[in-house]
PQR file with spaces between the fields and no chain letter, atoms N, CA, C, O and H, PARSE charges and radii, in Angstrom:
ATOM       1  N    UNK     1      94.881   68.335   49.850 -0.4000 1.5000
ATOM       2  CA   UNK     1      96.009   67.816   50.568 -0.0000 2.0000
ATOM       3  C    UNK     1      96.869   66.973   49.643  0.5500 1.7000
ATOM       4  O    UNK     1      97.004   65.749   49.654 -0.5500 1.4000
ATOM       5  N    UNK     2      97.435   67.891   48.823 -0.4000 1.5000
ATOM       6  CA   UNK     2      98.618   67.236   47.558 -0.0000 2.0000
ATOM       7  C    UNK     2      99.330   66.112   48.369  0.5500 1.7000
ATOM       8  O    UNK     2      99.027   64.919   48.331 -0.5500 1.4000
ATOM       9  H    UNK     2      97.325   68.885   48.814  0.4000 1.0000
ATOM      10  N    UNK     3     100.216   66.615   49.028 -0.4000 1.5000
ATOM      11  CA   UNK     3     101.105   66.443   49.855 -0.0000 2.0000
ATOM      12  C    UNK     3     101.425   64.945   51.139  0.5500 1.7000
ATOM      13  O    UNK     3     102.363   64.260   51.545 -0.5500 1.4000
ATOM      14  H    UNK     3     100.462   67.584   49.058  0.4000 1.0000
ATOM      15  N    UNK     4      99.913   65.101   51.341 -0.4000 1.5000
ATOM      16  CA   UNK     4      99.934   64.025   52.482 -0.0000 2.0000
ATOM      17  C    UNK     4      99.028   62.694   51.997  0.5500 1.7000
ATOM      18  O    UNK     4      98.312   62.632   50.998 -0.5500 1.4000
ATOM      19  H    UNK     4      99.150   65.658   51.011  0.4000 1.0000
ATOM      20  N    UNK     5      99.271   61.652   52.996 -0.4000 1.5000
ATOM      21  CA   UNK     5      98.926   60.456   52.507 -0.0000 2.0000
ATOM      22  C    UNK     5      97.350   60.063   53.198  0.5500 1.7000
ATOM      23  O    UNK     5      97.365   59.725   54.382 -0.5500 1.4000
ATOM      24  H    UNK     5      99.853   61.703   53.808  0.4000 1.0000
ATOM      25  N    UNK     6      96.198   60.097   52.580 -0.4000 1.5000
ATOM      26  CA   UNK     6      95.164   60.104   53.573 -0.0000 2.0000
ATOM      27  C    UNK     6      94.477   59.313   53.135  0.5500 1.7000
ATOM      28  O    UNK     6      94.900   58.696   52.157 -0.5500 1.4000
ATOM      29  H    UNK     6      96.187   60.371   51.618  0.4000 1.0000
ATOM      30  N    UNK     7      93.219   59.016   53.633 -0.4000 1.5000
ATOM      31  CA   UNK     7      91.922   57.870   52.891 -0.0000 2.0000
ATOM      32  C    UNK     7      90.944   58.062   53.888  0.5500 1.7000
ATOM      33  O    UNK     7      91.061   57.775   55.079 -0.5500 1.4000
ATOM      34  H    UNK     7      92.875   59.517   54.427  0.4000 1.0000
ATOM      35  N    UNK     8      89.884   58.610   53.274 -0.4000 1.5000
ATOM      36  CA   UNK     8      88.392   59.433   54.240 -0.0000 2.0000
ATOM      37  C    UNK     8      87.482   58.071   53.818  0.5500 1.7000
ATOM      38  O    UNK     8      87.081   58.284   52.674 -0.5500 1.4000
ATOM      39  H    UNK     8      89.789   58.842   52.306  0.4000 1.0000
ATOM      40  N    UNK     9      87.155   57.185   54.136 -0.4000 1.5000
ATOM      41  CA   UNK     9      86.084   55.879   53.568 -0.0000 2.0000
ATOM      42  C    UNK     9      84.651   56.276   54.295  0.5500 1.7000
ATOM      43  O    UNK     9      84.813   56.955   55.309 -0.5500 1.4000
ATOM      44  H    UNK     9      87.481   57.013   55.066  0.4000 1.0000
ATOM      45  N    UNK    10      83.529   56.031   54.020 -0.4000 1.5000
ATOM      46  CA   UNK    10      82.880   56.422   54.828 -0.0000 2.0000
ATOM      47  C    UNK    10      82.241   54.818   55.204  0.5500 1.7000
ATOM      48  O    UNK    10      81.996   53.974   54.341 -0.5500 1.4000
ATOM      49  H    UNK    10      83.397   55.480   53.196  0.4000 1.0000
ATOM      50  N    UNK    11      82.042   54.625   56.694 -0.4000 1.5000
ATOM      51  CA   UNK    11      82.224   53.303   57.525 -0.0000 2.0000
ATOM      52  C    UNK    11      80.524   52.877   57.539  0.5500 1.7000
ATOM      53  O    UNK    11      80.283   51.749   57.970 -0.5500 1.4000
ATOM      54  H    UNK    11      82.241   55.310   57.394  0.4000 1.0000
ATOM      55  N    UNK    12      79.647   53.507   57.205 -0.4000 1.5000
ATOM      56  CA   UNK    12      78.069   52.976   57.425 -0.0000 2.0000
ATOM      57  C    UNK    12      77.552   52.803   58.380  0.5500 1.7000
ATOM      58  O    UNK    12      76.554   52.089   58.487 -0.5500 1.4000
ATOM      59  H    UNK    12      79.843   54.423   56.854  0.4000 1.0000
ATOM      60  N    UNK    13      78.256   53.584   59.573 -0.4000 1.5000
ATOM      61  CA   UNK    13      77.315   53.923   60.836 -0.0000 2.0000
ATOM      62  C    UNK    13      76.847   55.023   60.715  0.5500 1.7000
ATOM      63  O    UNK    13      77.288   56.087   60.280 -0.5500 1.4000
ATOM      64  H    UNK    13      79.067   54.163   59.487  0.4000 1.0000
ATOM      65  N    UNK    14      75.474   54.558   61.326 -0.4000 1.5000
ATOM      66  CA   UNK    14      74.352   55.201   61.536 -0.0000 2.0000
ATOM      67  C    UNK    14      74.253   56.398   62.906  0.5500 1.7000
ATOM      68  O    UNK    14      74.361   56.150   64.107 -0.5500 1.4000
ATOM      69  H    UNK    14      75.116   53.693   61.679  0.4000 1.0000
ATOM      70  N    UNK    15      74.050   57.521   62.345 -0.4000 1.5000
ATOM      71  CA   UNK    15      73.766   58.869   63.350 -0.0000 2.0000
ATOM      72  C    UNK    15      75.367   58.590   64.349  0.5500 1.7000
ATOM      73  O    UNK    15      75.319   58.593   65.579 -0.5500 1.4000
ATOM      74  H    UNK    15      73.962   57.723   61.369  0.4000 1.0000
ATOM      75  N    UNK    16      76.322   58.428   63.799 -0.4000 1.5000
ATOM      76  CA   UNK    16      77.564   58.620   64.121 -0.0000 2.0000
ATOM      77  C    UNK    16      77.894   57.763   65.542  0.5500 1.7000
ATOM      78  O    UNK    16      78.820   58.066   66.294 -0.5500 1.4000
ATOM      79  H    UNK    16      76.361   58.426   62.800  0.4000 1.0000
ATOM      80  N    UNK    17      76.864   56.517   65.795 -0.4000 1.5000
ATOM      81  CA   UNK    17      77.017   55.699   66.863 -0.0000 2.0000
ATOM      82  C    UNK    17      78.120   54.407   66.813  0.5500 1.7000
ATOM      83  O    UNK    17      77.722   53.409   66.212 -0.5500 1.4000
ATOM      84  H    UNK    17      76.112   56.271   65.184  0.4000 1.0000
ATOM      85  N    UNK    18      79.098   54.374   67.240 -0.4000 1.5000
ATOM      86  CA   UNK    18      79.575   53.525   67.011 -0.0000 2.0000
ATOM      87  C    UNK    18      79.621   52.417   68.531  0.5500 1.7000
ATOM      88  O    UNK    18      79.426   52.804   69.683 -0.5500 1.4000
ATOM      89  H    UNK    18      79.422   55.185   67.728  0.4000 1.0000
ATOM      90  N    UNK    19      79.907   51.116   68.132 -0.4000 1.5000
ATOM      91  CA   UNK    19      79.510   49.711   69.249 -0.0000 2.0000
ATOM      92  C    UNK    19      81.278   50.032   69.693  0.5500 1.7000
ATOM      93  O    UNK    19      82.177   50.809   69.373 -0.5500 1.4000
ATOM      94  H    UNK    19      80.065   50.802   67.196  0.4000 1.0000
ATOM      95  N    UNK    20      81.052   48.902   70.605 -0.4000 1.5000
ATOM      96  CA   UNK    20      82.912   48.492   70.737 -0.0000 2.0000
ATOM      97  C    UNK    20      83.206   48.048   70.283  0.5500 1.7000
ATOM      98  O    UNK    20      84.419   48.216   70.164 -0.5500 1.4000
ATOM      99  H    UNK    20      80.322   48.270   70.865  0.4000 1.0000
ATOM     100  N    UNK    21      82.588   46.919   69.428 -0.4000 1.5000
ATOM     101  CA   UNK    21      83.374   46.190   67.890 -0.0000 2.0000
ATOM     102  C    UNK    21      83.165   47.056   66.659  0.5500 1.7000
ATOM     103  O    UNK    21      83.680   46.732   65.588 -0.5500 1.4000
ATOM     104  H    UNK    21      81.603   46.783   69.524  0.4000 1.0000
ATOM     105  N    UNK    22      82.546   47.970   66.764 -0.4000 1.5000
ATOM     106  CA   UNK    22      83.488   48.742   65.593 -0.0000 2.0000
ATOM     107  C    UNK    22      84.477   49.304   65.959  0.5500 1.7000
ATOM     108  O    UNK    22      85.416   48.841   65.311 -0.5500 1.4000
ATOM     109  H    UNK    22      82.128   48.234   67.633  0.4000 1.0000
ATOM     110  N    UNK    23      84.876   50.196   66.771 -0.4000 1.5000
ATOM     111  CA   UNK    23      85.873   50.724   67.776 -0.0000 2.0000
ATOM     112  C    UNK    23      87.078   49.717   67.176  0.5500 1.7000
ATOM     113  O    UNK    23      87.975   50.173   66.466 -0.5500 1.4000
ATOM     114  H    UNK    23      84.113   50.572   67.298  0.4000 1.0000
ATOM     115  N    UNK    24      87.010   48.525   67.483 -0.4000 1.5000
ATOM     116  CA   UNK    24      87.982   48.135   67.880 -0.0000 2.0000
ATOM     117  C    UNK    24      88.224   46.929   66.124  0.5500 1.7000
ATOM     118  O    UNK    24      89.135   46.135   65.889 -0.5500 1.4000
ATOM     119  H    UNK    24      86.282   48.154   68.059  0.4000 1.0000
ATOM     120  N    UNK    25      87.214   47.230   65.400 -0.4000 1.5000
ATOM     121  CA   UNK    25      87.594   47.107   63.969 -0.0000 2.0000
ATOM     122  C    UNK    25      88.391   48.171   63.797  0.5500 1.7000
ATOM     123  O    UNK    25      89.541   47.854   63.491 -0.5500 1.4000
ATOM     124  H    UNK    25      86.474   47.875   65.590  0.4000 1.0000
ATOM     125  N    UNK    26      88.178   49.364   63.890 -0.4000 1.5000
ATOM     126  CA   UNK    26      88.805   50.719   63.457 -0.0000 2.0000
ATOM     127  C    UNK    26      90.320   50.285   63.861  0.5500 1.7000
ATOM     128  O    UNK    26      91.348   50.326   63.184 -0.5500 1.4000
ATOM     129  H    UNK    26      87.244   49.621   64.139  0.4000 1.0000
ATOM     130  N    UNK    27      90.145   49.938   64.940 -0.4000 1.5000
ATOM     131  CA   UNK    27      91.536   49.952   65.732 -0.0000 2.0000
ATOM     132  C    UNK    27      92.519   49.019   65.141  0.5500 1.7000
ATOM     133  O    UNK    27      93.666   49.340   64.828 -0.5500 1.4000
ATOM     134  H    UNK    27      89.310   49.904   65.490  0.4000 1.0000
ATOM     135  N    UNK    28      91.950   47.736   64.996 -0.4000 1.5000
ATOM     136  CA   UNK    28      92.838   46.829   64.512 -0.0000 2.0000
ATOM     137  C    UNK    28      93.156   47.110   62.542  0.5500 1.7000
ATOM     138  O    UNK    28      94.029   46.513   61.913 -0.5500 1.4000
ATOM     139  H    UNK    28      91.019   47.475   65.250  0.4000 1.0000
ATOM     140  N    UNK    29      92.579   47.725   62.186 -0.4000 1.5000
ATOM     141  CA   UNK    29      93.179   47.929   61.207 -0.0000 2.0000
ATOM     142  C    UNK    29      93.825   49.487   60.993  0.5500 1.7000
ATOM     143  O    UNK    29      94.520   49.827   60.035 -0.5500 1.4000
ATOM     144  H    UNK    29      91.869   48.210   62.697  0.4000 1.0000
ATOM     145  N    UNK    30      93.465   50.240   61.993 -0.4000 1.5000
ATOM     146  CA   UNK    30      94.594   51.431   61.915 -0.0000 2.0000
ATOM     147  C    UNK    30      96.045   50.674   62.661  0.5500 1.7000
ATOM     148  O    UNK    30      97.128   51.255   62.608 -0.5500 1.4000
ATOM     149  H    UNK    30      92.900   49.964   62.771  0.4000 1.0000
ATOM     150  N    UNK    31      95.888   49.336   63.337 -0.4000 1.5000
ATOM     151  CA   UNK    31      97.370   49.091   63.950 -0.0000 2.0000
ATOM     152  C    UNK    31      98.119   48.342   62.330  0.5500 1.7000
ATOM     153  O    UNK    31      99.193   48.794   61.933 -0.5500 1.4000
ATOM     154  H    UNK    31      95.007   48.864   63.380  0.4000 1.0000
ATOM     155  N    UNK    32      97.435   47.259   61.579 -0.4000 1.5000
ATOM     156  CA   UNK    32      97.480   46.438   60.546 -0.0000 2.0000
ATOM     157  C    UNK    32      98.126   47.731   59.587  0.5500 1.7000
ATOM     158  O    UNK    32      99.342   47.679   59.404 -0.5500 1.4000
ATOM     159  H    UNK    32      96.563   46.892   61.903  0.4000 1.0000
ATOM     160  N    UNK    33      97.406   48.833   58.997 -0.4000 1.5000
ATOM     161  CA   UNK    33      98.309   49.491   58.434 -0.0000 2.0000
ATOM     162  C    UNK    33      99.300   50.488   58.817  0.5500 1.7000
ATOM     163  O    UNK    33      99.782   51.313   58.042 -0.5500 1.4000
ATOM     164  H    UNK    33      96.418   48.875   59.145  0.4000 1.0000
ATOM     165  N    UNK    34      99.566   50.375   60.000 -0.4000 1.5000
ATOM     166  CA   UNK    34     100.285   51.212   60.601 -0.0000 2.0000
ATOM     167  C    UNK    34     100.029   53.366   60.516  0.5500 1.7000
ATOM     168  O    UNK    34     100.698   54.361   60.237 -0.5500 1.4000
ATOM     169  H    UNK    34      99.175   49.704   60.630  0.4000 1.0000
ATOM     170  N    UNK    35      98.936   53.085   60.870 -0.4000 1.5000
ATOM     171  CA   UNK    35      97.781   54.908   60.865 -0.0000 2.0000
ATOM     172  C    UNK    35      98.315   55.169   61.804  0.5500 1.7000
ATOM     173  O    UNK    35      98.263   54.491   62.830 -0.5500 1.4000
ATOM     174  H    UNK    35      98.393   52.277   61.096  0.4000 1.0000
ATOM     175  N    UNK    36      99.236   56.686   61.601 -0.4000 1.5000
ATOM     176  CA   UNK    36      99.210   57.553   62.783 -0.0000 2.0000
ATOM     177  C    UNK    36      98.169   57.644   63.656  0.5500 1.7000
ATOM     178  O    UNK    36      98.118   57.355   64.852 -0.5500 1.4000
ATOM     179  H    UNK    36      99.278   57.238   60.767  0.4000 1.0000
ATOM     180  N    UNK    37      96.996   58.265   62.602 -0.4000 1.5000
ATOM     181  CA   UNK    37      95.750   59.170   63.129 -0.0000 2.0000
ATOM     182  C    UNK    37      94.584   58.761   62.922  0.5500 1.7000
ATOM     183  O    UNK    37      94.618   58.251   61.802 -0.5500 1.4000
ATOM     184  H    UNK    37      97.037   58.500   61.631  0.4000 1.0000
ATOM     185  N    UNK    38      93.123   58.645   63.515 -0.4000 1.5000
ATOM     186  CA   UNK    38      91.952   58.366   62.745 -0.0000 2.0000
ATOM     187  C    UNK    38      91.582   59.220   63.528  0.5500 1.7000
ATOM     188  O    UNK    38      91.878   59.394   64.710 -0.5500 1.4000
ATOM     189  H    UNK    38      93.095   59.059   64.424  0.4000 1.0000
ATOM     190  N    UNK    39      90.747   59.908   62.681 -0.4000 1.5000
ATOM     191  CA   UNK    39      89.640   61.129   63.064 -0.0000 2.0000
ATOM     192  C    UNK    39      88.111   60.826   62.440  0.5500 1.7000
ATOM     193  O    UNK    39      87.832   60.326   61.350 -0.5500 1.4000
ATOM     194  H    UNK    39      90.506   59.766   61.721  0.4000 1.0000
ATOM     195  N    UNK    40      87.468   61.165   63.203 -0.4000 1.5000
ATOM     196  CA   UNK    40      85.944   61.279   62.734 -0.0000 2.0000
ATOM     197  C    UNK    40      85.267   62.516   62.320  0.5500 1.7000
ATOM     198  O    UNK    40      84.433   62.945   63.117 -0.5500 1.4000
ATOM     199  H    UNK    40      87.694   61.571   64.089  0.4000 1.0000
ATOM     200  N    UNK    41      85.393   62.951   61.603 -0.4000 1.5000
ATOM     201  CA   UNK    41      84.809   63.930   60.751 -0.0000 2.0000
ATOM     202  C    UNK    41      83.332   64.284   60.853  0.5500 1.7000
ATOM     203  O    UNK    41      82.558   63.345   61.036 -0.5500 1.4000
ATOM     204  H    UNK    41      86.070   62.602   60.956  0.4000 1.0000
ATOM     205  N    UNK    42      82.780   65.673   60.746 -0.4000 1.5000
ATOM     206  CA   UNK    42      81.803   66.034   60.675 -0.0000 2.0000
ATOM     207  C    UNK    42      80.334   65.778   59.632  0.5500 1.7000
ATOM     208  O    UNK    42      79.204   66.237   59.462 -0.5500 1.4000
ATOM     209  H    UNK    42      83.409   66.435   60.598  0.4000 1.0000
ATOM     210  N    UNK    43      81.398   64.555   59.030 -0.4000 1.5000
ATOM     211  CA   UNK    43      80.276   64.576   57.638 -0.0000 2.0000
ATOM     212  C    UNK    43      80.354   62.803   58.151  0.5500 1.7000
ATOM     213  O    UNK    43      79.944   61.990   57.323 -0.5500 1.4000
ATOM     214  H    UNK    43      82.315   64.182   59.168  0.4000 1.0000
ATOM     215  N    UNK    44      80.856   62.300   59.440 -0.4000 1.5000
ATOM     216  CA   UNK    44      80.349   60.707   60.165 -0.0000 2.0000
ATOM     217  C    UNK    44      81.314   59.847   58.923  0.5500 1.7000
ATOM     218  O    UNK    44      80.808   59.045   58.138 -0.5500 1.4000
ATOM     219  H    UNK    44      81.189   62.960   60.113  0.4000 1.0000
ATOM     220  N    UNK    45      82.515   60.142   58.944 -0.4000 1.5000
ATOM     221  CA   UNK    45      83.456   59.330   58.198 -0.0000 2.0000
ATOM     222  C    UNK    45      84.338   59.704   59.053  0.5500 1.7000
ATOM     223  O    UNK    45      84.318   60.650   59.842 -0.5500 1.4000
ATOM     224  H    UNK    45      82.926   60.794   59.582  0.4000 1.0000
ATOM     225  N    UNK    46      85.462   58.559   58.771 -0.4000 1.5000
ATOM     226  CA   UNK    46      86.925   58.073   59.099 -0.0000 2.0000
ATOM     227  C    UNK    46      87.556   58.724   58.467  0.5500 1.7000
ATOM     228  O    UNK    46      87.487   58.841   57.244 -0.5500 1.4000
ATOM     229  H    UNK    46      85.478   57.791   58.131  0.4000 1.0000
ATOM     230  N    UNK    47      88.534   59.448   59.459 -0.4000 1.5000
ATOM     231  CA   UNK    47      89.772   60.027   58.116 -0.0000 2.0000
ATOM     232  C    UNK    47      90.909   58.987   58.712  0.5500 1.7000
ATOM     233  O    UNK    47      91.285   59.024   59.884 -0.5500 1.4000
ATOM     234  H    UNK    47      88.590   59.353   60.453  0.4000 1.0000
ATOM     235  N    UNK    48      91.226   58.382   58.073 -0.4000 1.5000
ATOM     236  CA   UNK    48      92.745   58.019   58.436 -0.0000 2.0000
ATOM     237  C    UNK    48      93.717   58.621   57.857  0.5500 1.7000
ATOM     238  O    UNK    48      93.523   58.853   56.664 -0.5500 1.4000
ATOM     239  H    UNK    48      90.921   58.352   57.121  0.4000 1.0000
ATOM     240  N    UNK    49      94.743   58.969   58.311 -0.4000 1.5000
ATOM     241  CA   UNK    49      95.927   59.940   57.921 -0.0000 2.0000
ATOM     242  C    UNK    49      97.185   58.915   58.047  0.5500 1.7000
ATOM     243  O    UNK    49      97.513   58.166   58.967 -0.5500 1.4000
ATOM     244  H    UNK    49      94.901   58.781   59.280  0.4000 1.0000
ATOM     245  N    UNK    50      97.867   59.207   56.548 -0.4000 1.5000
ATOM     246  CA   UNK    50      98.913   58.221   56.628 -0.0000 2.0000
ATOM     247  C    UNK    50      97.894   57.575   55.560  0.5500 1.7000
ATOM     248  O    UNK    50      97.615   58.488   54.782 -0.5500 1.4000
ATOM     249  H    UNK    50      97.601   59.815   55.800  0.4000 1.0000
ATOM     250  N    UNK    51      97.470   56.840   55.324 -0.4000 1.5000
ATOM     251  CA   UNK    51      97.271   55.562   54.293 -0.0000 2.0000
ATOM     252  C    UNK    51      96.531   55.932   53.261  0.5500 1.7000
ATOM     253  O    UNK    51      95.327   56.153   53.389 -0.5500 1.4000
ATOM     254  H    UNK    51      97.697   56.099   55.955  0.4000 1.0000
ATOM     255  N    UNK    52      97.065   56.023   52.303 -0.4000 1.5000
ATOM     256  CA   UNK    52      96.849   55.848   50.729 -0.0000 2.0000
ATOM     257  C    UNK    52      95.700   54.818   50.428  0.5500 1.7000
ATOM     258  O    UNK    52      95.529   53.712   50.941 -0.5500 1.4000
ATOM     259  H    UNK    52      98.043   55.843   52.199  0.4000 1.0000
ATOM     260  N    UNK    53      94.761   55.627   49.216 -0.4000 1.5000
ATOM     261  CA   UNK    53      93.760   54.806   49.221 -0.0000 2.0000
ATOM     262  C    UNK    53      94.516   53.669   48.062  0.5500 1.7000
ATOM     263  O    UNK    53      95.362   54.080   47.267 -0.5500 1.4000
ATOM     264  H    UNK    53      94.900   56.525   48.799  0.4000 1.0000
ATOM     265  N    UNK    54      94.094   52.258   48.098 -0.4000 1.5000
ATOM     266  CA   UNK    54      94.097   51.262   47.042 -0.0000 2.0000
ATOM     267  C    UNK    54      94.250   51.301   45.367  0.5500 1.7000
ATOM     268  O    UNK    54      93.299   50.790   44.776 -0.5500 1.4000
ATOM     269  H    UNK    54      93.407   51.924   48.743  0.4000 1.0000
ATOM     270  N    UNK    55      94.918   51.637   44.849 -0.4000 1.5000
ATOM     271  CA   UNK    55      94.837   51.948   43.400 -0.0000 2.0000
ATOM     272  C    UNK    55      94.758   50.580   42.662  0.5500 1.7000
ATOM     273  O    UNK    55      95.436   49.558   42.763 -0.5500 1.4000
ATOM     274  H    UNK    55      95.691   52.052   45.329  0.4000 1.0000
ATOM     275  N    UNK    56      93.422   51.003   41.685 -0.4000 1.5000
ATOM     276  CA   UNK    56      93.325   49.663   41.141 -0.0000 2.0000
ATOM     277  C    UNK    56      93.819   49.528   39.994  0.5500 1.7000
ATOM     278  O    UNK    56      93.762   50.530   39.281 -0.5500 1.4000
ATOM     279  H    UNK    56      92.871   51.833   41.603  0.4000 1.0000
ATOM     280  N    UNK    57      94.560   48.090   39.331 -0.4000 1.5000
ATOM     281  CA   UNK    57      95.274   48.187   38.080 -0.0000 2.0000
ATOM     282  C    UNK    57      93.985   47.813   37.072  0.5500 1.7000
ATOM     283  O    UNK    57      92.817   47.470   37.252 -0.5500 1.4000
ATOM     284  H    UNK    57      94.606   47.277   39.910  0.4000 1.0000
ATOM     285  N    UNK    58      94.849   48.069   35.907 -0.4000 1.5000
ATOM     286  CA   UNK    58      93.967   47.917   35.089 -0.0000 2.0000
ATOM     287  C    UNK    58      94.037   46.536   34.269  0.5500 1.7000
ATOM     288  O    UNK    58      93.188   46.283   33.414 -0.5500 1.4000
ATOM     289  H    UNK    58      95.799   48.347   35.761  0.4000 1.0000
């Protein structure tokens, strides 16, 4: 995905269970960077779509 702006992190829940405070971690920082989309993926990661991962300087 040349093209689009994404960042797959993988979040460290276990057997893909998530509480309501993670939920709503997810949430407040897909509002903080302004994420179209978060999807949960088959491999139990976050895709957020829209946000560029962090590039670190050197």
């Amino acid at each position: 995905m040349e093209n689009h702006k994404t960042f797959c992190p993988m979040p460290g829940i276990n057997a893909g269970i998530f509480t309501l405070k993670d939920l709503e971690r997810v949430s407040a920082l897909a509002q903080k960077y302004e994420v179209p989309m978060v999807k949960v993926t088959g491999g139990q990661r976050l895709f957020f779509q829209g946000l560029e991962p962090k590039k670190e300087e050197p």
